[in-house]
MDAnalysis code that builds the backbone (N, CA, C; Angstrom):
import MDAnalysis as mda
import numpy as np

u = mda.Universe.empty(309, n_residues=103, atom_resindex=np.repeat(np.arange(103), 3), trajectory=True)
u.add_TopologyAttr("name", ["N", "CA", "C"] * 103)
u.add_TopologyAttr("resid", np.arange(1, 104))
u.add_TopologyAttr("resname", ["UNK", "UNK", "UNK", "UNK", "UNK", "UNK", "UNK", "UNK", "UNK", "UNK", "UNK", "UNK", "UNK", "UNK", "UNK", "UNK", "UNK", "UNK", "UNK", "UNK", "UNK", "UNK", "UNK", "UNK", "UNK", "UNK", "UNK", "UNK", "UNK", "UNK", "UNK", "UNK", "UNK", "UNK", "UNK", "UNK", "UNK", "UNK", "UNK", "UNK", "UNK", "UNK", "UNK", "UNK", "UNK", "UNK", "UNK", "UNK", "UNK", "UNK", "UNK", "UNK", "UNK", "UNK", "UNK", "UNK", "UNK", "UNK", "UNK", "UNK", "UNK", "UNK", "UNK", "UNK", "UNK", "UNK", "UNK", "UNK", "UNK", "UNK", "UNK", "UNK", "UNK", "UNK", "UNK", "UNK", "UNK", "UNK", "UNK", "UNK", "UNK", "UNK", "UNK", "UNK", "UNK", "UNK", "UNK", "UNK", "UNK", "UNK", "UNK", "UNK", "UNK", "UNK", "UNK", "UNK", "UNK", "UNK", "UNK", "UNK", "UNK", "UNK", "UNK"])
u.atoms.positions = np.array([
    [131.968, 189.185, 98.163],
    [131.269, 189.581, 99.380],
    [129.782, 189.778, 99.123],
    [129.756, 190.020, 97.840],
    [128.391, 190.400, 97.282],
    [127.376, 188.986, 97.425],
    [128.263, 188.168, 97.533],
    [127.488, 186.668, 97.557],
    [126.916, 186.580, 98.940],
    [128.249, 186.713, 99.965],
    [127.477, 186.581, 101.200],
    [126.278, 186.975, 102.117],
    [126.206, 188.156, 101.176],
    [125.029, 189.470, 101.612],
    [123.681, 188.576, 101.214],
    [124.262, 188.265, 99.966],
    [123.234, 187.494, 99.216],
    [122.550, 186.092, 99.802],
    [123.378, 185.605, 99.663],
    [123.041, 184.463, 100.635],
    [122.555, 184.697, 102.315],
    [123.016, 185.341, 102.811],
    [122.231, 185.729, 104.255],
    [120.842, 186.768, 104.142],
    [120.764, 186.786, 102.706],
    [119.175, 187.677, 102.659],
    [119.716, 189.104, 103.080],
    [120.734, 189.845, 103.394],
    [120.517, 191.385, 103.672],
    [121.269, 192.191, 102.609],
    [121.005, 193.491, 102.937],
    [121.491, 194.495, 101.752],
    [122.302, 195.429, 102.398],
    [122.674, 195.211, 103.651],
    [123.654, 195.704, 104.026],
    [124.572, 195.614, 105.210],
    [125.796, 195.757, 105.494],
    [126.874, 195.500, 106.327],
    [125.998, 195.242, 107.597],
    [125.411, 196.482, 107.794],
    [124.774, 196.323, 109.201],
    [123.879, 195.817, 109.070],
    [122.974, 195.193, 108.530],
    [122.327, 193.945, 108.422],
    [123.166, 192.908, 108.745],
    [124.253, 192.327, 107.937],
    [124.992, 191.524, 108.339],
    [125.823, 191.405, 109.461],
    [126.108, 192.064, 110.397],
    [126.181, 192.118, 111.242],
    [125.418, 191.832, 112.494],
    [124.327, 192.129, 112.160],
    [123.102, 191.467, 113.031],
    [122.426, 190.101, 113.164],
    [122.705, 190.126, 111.894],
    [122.597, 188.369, 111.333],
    [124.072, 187.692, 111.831],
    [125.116, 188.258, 112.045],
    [126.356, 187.443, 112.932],
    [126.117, 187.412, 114.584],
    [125.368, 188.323, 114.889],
    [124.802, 189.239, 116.170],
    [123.890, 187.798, 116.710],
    [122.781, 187.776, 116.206],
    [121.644, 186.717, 116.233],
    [122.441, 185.350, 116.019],
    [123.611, 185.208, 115.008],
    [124.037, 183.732, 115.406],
    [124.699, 183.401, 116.201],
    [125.563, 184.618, 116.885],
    [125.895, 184.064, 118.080],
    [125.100, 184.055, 119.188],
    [124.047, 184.342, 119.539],
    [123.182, 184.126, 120.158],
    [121.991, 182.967, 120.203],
    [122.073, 182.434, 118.869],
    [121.521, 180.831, 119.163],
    [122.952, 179.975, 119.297],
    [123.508, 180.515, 119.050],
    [125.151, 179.546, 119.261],
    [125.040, 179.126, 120.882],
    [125.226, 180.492, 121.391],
    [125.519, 180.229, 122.864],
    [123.969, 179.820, 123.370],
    [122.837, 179.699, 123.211],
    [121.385, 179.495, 123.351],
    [121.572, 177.771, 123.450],
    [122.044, 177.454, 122.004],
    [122.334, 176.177, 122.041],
    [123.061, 175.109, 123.018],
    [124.010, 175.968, 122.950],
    [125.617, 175.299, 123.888],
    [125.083, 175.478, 124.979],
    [124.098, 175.444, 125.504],
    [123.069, 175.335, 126.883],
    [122.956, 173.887, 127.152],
    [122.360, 173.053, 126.107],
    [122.334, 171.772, 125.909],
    [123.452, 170.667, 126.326],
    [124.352, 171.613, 125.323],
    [126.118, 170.484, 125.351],
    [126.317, 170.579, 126.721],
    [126.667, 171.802, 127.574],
    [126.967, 172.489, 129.210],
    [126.071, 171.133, 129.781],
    [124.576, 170.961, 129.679],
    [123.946, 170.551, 130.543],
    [124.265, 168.845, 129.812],
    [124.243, 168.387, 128.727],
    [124.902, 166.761, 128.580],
    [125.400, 166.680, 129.315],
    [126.806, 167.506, 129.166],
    [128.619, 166.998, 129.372],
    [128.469, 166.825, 131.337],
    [127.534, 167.728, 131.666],
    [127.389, 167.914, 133.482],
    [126.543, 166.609, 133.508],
    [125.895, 166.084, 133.080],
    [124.766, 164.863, 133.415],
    [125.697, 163.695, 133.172],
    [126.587, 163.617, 132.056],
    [127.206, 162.764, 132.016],
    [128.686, 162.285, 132.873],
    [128.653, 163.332, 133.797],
    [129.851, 163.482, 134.831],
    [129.243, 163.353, 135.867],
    [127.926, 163.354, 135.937],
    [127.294, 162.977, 137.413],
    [126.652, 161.539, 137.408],
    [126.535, 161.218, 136.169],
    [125.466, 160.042, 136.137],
    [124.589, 159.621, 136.002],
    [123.757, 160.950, 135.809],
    [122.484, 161.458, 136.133],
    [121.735, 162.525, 135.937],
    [120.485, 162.690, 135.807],
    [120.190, 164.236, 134.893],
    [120.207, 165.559, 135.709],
    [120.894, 166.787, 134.987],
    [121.228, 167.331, 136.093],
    [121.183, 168.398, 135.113],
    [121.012, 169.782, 135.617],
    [120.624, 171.088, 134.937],
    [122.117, 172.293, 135.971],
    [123.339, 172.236, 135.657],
    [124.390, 172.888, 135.964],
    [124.038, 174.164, 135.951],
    [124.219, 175.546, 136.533],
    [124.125, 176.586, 137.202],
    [124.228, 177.404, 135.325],
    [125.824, 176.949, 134.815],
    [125.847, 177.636, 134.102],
    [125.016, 177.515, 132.617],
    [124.028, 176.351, 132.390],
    [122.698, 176.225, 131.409],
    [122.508, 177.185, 131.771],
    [121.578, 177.798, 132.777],
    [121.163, 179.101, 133.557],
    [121.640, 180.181, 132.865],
    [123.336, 180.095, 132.993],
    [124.044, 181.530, 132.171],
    [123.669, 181.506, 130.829],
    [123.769, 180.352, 130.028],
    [124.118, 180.484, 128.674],
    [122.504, 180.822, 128.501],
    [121.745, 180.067, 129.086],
    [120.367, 180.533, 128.278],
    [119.749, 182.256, 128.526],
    [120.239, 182.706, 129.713],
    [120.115, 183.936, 129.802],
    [120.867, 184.595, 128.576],
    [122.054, 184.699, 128.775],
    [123.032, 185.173, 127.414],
    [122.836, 184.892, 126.360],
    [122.471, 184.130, 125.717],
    [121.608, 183.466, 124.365],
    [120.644, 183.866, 124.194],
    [119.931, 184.148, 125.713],
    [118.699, 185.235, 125.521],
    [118.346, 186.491, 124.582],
    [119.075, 187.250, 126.083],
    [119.496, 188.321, 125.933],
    [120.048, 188.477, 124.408],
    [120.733, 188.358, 123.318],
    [121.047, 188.072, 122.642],
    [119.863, 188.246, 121.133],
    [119.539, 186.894, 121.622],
    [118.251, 186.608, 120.255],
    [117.393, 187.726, 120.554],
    [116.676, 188.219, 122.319],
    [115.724, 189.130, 122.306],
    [115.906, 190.525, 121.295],
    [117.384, 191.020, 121.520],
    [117.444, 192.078, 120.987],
    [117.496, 191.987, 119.369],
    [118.105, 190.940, 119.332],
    [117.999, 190.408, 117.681],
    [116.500, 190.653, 117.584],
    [115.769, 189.880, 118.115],
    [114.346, 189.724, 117.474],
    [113.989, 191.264, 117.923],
    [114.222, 192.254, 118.624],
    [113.922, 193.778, 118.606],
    [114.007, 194.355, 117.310],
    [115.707, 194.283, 117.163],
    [115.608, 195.042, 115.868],
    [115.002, 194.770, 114.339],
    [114.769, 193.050, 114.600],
    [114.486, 192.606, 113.457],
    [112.249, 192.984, 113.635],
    [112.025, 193.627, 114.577],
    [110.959, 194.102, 114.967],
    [109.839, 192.545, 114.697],
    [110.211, 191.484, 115.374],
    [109.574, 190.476, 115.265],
    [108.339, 189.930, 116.325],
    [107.359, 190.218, 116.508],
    [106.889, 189.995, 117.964],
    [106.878, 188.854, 117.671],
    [106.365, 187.639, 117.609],
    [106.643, 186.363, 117.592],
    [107.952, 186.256, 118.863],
    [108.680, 186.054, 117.976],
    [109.947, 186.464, 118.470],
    [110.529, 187.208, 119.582],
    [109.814, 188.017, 119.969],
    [110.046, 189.356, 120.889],
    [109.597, 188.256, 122.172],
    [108.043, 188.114, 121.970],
    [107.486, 187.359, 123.029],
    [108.224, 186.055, 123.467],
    [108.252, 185.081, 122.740],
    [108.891, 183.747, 123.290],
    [110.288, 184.120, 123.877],
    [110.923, 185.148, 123.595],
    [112.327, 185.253, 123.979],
    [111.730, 186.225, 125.159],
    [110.782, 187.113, 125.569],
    [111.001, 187.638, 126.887],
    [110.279, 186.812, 128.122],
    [109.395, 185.687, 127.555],
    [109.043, 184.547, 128.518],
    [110.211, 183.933, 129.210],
    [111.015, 183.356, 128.376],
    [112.303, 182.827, 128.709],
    [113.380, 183.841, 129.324],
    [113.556, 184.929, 128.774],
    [114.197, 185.874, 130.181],
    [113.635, 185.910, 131.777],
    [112.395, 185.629, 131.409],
    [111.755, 185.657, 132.948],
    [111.926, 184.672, 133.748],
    [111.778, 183.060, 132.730],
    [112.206, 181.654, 133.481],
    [113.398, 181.614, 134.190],
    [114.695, 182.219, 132.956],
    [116.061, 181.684, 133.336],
    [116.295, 183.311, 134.418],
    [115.664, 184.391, 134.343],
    [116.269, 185.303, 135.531],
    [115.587, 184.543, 137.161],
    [114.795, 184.150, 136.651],
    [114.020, 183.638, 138.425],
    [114.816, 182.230, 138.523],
    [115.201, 181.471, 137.209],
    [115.965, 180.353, 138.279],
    [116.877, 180.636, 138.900],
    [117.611, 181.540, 138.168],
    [119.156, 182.138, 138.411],
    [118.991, 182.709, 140.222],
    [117.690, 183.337, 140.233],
    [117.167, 184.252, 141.693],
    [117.230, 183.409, 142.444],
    [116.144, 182.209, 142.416],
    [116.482, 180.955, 143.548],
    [117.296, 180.309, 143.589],
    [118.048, 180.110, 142.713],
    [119.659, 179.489, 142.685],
    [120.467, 180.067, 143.949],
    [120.557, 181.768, 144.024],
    [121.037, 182.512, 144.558],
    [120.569, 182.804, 145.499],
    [119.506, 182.409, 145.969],
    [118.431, 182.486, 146.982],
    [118.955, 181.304, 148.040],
    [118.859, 180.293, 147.578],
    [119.135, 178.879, 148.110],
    [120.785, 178.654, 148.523],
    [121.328, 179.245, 147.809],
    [122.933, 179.539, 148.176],
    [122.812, 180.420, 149.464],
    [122.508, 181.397, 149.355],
    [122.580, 182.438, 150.168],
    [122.237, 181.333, 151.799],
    [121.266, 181.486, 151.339],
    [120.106, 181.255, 152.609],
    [120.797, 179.772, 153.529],
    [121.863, 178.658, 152.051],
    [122.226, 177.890, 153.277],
    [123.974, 178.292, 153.842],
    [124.109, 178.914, 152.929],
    [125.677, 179.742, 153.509],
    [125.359, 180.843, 155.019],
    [124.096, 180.952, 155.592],
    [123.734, 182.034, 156.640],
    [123.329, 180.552, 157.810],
    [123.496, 179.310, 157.614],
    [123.422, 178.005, 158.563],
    [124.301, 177.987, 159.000],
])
């Protein structure tokens, strides 16, 4: 076990844990991509599916706090730009639903 610590750079459990914390959070960050292929390739055409939206929020959310504790501003910043993109698409998504479900 002593290896794995080693190899992931930390010195302790809860380090490593955070470092499992942060990979699932570019995991699901990632799988934003595959979501939005697999939907383009079922339409025909390029197309950005509702739930890219989720995963990149959640992947967000995710890395941001990662990059909190790992006290990274780099990091801090590019990940709370992108909370702001994917919460306002998510808003007009829900905006535009709304508004033609009241026709």
């Amino acid at each position: 076990m002593e290896a794995l610590l080693s190899f992931l750079k930390v010195d302790s459990w809860l380090e490593f844990w955070w470092v499992m914390f942060g990979l699932l959070g570019q995991l699901m960050f990632s799988g934003r991509f595959i979501v939005q292929w697999i939907a383009s390739e079922k339409a025909h055409r390029s197309t950005v599916p509702v739930a890219f939206w989720y995963f990149s929020m959640g992947g967000g959310v995710i890395l941001f706090s990662y990059a909190v504790y790992r006290a990274d501003p780099v990091f801090i910043l590019g990940q709370s730009l992108g909370l702001f993109i994917y919460s306002r698409n998510l808003f007009l998504i829900y905006r535009e639903r709304r508004e033609n479900a009241a026709r």
